[in-house]
MIKE-525838 format. One record per atom (N, C-alpha, C): residue number from 1; residue in one letter; y, z, x; atom name. Coordinates in Angstrom, 1 decimal, decimal comma. Layout:
BEGIN
<NUM; a; <Y; Z; X>; CA>
...
//
This chain:
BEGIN
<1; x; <87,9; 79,0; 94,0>; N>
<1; x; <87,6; 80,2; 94,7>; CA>
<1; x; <88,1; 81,4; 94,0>; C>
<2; x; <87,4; 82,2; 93,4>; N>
<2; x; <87,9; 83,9; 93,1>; CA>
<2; x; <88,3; 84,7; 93,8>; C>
<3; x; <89,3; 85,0; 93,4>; N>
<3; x; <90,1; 86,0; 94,1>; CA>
<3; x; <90,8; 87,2; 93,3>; C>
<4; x; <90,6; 88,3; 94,0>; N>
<4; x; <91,2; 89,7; 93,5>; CA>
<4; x; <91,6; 90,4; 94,5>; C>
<5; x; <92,9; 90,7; 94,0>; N>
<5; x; <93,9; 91,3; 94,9>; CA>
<5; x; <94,5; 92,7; 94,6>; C>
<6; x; <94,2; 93,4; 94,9>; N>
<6; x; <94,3; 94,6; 94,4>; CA>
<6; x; <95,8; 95,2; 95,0>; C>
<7; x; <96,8; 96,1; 94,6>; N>
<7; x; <98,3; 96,4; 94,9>; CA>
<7; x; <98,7; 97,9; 94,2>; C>
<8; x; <99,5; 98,7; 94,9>; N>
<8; x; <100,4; 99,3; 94,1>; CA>
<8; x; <99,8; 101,2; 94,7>; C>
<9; x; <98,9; 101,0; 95,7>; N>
<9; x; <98,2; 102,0; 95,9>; CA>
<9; x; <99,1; 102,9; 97,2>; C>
<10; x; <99,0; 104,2; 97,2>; N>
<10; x; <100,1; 104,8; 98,2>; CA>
<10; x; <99,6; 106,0; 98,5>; C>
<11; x; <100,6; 106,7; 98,9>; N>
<11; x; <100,7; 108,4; 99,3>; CA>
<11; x; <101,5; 109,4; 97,8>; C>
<12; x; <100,8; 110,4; 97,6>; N>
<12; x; <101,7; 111,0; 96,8>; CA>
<12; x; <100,9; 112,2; 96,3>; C>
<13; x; <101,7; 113,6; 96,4>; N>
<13; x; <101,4; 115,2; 96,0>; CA>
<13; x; <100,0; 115,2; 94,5>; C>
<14; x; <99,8; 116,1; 95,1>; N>
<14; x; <98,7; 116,4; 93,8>; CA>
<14; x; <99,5; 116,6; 92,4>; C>
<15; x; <98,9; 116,1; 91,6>; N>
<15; x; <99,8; 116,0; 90,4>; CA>
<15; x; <100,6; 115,2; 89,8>; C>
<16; x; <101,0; 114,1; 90,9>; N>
<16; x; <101,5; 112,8; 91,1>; CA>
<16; x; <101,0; 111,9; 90,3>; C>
<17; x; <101,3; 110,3; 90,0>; N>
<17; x; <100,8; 109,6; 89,3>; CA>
<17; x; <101,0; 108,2; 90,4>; C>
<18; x; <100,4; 107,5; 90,1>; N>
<18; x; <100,1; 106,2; 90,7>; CA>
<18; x; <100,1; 104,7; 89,5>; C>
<19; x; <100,3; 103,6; 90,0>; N>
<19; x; <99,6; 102,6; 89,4>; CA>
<19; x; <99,3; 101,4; 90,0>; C>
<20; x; <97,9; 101,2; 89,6>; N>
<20; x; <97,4; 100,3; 90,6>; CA>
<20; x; <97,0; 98,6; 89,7>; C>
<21; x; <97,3; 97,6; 90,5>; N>
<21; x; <97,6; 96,4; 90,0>; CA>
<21; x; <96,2; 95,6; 90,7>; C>
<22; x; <95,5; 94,7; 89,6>; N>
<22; x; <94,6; 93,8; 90,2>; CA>
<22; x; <94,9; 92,1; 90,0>; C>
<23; x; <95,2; 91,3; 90,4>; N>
<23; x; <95,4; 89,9; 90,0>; CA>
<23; x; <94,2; 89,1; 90,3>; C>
<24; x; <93,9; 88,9; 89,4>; N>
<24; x; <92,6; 87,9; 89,2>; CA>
<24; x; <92,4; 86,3; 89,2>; C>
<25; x; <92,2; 85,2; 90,1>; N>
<25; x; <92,0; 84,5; 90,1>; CA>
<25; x; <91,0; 83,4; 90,2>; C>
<26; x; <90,8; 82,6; 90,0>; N>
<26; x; <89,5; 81,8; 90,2>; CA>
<26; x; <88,4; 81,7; 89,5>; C>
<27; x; <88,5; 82,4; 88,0>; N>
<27; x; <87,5; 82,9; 87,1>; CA>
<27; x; <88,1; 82,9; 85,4>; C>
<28; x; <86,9; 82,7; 84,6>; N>
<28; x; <87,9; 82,2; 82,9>; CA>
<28; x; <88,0; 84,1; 83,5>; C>
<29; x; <88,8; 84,5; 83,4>; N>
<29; x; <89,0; 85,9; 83,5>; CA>
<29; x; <88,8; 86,5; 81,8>; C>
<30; x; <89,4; 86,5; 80,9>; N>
<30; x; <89,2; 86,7; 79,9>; CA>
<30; x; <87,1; 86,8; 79,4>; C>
<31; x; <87,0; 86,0; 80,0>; N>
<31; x; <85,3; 86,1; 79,8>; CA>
<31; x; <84,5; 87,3; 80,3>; C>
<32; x; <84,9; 88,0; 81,4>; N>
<32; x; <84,5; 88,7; 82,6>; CA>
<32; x; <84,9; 90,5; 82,1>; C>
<33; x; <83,8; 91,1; 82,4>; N>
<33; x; <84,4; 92,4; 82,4>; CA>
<33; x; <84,8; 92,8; 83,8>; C>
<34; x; <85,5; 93,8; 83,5>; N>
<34; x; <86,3; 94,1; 85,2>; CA>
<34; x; <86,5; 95,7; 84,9>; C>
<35; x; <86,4; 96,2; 86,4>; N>
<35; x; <86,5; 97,4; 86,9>; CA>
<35; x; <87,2; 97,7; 87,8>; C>
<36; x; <87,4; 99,4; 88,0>; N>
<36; x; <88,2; 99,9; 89,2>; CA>
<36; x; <87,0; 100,7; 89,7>; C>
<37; x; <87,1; 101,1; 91,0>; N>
<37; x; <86,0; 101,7; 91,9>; CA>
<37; x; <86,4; 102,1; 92,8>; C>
<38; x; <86,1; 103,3; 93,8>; N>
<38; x; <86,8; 103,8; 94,7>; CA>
<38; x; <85,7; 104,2; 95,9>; C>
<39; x; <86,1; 104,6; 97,0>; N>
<39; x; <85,1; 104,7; 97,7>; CA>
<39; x; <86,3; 105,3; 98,7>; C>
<40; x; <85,3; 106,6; 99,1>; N>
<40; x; <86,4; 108,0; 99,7>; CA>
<40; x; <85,0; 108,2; 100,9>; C>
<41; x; <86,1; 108,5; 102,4>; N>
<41; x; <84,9; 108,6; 103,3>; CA>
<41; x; <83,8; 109,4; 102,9>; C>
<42; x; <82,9; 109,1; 103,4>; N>
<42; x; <81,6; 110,0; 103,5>; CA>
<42; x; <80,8; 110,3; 102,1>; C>
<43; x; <81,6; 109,2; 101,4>; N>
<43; x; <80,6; 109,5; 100,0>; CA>
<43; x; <80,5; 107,9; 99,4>; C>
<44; x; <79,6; 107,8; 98,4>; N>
<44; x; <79,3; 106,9; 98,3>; CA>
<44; x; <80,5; 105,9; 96,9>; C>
<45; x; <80,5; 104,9; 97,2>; N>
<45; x; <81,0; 104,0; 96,0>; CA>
<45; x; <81,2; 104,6; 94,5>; C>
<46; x; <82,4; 104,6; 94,0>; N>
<46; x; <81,3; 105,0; 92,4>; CA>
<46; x; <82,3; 104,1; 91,8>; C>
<47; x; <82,2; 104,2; 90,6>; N>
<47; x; <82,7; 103,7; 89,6>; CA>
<47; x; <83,6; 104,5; 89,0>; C>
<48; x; <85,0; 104,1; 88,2>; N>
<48; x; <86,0; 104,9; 88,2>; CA>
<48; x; <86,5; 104,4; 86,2>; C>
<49; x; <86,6; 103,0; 86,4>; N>
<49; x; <86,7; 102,7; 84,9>; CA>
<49; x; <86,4; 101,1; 84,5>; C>
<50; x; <86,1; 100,9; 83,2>; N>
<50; x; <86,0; 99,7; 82,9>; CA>
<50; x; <86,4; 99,3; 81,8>; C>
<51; x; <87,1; 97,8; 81,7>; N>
<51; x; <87,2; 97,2; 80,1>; CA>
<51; x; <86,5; 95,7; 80,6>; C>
<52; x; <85,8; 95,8; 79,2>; N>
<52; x; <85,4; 94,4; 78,8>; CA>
<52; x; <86,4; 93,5; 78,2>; C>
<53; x; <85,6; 92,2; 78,1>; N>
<53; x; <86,1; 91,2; 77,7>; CA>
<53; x; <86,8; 91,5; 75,9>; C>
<54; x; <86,1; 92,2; 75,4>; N>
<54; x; <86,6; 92,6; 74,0>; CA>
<54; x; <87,8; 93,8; 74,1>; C>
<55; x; <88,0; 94,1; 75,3>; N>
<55; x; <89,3; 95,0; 75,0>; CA>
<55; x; <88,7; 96,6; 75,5>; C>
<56; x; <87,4; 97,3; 74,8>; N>
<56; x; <86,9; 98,0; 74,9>; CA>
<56; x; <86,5; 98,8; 76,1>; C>
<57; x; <86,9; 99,9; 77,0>; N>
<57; x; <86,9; 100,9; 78,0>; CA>
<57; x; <85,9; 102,1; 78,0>; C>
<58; x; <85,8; 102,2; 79,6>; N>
<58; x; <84,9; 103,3; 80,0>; CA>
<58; x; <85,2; 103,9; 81,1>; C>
<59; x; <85,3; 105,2; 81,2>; N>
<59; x; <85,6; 106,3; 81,8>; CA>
<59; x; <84,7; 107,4; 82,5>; C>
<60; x; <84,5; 106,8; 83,9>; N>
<60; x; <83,7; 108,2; 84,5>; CA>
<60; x; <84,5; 109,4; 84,4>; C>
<61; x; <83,5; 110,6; 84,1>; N>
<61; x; <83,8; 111,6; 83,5>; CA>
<61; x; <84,8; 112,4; 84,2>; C>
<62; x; <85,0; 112,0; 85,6>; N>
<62; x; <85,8; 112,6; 86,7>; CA>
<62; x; <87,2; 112,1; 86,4>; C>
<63; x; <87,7; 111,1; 85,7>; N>
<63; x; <88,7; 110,5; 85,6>; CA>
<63; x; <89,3; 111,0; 84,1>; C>
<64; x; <88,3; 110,9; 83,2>; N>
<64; x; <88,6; 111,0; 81,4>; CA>
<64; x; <89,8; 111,9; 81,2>; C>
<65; x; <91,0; 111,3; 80,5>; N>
<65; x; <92,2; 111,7; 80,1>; CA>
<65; x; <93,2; 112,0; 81,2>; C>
<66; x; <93,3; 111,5; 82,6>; N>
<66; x; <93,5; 111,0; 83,3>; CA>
<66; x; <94,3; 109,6; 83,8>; C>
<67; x; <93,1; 108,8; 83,7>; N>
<67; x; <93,2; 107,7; 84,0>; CA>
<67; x; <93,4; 106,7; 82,8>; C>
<68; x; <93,8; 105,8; 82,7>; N>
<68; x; <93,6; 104,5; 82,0>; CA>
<68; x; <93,8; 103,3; 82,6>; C>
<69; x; <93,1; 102,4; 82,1>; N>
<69; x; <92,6; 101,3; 82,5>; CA>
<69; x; <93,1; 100,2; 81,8>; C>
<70; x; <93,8; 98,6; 81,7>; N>
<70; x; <94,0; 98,5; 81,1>; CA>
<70; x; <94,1; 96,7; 81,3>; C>
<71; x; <94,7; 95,9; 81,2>; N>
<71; x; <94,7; 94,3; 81,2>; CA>
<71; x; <95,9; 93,8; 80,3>; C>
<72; x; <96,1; 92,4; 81,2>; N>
<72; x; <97,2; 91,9; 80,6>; CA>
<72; x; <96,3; 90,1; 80,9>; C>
<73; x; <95,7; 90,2; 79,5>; N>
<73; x; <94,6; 88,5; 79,9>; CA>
<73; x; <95,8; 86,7; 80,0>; C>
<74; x; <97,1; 87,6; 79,8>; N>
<74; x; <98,2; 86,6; 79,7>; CA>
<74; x; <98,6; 86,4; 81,1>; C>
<75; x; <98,6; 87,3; 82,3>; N>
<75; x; <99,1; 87,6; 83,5>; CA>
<75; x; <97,4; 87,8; 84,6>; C>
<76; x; <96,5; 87,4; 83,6>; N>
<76; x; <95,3; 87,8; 84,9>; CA>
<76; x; <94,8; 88,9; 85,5>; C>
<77; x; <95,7; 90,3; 84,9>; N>
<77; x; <96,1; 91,1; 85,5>; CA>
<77; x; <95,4; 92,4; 85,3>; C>
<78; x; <94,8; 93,3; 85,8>; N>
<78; x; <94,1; 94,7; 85,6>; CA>
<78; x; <95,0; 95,6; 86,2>; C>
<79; x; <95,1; 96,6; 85,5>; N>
<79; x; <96,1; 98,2; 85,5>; CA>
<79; x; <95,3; 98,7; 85,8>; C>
<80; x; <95,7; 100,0; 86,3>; N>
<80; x; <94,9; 101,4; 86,3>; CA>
<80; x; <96,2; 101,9; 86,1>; C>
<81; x; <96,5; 103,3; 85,2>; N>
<81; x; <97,4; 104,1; 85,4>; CA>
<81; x; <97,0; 105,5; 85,8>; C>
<82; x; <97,1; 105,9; 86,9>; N>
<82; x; <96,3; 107,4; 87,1>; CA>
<82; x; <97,9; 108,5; 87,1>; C>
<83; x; <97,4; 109,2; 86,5>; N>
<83; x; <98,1; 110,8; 86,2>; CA>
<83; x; <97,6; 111,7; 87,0>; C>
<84; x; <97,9; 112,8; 86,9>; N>
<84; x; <97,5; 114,5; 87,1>; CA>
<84; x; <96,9; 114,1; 88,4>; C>
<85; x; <96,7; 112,8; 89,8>; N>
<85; x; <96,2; 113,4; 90,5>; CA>
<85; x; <95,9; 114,4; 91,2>; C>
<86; x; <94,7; 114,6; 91,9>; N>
<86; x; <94,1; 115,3; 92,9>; CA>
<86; x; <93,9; 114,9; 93,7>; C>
<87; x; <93,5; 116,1; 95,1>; N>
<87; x; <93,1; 115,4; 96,3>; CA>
<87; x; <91,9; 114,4; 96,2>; C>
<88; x; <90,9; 114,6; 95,3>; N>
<88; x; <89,8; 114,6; 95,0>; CA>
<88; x; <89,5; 113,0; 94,7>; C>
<89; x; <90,8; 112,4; 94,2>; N>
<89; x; <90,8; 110,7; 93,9>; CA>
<89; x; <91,3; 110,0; 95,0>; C>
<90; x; <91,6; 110,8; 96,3>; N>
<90; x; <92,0; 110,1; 97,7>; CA>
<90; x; <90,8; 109,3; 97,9>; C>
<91; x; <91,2; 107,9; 98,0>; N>
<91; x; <89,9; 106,6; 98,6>; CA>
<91; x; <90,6; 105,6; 98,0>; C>
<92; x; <89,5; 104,9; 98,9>; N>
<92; x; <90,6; 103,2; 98,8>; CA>
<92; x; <89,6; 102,7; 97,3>; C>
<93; x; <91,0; 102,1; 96,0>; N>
<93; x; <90,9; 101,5; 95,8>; CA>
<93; x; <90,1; 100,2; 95,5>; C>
<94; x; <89,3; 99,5; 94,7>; N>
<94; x; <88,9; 98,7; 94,5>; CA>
<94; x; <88,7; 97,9; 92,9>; C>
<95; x; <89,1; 96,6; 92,9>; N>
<95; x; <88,4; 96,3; 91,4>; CA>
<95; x; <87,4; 94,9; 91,6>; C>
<96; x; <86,6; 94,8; 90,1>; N>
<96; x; <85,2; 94,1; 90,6>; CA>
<96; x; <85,4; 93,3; 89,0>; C>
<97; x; <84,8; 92,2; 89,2>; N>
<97; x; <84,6; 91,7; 88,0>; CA>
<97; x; <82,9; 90,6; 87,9>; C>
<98; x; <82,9; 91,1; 86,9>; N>
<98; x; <81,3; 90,6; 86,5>; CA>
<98; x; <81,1; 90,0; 84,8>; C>
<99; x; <80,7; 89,0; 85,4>; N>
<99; x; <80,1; 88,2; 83,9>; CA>
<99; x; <79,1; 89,1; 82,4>; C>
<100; x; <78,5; 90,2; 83,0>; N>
<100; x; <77,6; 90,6; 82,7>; CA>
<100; x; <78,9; 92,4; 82,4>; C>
<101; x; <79,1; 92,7; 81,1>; N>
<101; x; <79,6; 94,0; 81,3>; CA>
<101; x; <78,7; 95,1; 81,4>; C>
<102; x; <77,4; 95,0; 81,2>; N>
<102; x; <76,0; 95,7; 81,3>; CA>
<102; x; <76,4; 96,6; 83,0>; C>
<103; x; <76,6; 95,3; 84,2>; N>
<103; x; <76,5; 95,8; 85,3>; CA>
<103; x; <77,4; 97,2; 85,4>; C>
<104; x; <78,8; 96,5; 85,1>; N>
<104; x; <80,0; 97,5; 85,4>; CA>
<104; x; <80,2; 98,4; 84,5>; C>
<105; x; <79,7; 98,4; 83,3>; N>
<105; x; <79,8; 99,7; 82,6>; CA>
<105; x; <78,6; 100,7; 83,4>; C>
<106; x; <77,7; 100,3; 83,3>; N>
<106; x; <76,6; 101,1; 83,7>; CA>
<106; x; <76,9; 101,8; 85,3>; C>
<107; x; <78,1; 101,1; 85,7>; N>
<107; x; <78,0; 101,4; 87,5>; CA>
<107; x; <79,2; 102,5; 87,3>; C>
<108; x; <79,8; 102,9; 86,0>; N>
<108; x; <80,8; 103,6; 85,6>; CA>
<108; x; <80,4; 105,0; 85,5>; C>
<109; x; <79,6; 104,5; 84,5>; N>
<109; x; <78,7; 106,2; 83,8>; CA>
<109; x; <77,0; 106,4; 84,1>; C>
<110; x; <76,9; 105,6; 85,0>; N>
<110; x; <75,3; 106,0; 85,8>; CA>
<110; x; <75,3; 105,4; 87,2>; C>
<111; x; <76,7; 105,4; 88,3>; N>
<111; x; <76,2; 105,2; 89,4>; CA>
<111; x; <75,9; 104,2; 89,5>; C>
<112; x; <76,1; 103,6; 91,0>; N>
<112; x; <75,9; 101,9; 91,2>; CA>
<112; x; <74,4; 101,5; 91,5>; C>
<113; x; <74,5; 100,5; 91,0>; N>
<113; x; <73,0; 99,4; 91,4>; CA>
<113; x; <72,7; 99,5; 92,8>; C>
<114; x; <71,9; 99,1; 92,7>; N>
<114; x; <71,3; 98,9; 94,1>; CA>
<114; x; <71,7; 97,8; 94,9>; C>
<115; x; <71,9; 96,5; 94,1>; N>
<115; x; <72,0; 95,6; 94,6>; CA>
<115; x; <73,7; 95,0; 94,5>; C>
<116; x; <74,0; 94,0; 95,2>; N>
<116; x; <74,9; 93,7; 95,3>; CA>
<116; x; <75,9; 93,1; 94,0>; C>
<117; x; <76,5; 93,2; 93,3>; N>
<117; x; <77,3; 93,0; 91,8>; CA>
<117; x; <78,3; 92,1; 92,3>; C>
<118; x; <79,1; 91,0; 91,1>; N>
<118; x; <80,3; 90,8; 91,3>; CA>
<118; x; <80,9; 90,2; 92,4>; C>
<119; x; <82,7; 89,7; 92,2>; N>
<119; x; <83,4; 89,3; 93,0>; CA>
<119; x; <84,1; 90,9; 93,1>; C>
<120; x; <84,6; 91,3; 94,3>; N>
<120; x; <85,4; 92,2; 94,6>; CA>
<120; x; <86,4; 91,6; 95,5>; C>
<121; x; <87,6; 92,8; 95,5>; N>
<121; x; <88,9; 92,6; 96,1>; CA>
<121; x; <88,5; 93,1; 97,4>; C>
<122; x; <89,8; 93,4; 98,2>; N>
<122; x; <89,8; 94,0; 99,3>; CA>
<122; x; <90,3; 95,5; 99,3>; C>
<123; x; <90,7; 96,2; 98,4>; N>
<123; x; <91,3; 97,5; 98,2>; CA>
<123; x; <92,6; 97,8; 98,3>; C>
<124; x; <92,7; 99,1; 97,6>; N>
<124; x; <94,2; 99,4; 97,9>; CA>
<124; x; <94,2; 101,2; 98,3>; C>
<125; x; <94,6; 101,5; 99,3>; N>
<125; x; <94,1; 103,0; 99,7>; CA>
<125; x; <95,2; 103,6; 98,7>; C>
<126; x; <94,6; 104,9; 98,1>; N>
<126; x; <95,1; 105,8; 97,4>; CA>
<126; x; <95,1; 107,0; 98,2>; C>
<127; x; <96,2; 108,1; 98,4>; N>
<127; x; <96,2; 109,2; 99,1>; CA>
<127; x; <96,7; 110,6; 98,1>; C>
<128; x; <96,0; 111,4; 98,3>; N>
<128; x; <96,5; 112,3; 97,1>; CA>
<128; x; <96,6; 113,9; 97,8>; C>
<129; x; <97,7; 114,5; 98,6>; N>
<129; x; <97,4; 115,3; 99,2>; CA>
<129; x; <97,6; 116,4; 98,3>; C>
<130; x; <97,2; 117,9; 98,7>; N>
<130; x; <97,5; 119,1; 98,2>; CA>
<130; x; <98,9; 120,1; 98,2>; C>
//
């Protein structure tokens, strides 16, 4: 059974930093690209960052220098480290992993598919006040 568990997500002033934890189970994980994704009321899904199976990252443009993204394939484990928040990154948390890095890169820097992608977690709410 695959499982992603997403942690580490909270309250904290604009300008604040966070870091958000994914544990990956149930999957050669190392094969799989994996993502973070957020979803803030009244707007839709998007994509926030990605690394593939080679190591290699991607950055929606809202996040770039910012955020980093990152894995530990010894512990199963996906990072996010967010800096300089804003109110603007308030939404819950999520990470996704897919066999195919085509899907989740592309859902990073062109907006999500249409159709349903991936194993996903259950989220971690991030709150970023002013």
């Amino acid at each position: 059974q695959v499982r992603l568990v997403e942690s580490g997500g909270g309250s904290v002033q604009a300008g604040g930093s966070l870091s958000l934890s994914c544990v990956v189970s149930g999957l050669t994980y190392s094969d799989y690209c994996i993502g973070w994704f957020r979803h803030a009321p009244l707007k839709e899904r998007e994509g926030v960052a990605a690394i593939d199976s080679d190591g290699s990252t991607t950055y929606a443009d809202s996040v770039k220098g910012r955020f980093t993204i990152s894995k530990d394939n010894a512990k199963n484990t996906l990072y996010l480290q967010m800096n300089s928040l804003k109110p603007e990154d308030t939404a819950m948390y999520y990470c996704a992993a897919d066999p195919l890095s085509s899907i989740i890169v592309r859902a990073v820097v062109a907006g999500m598919p249409k159709g349903p992608f991936g194993y996903w977690g259950q989220g971690t709410q991030v709150t970023v006040s002013s």
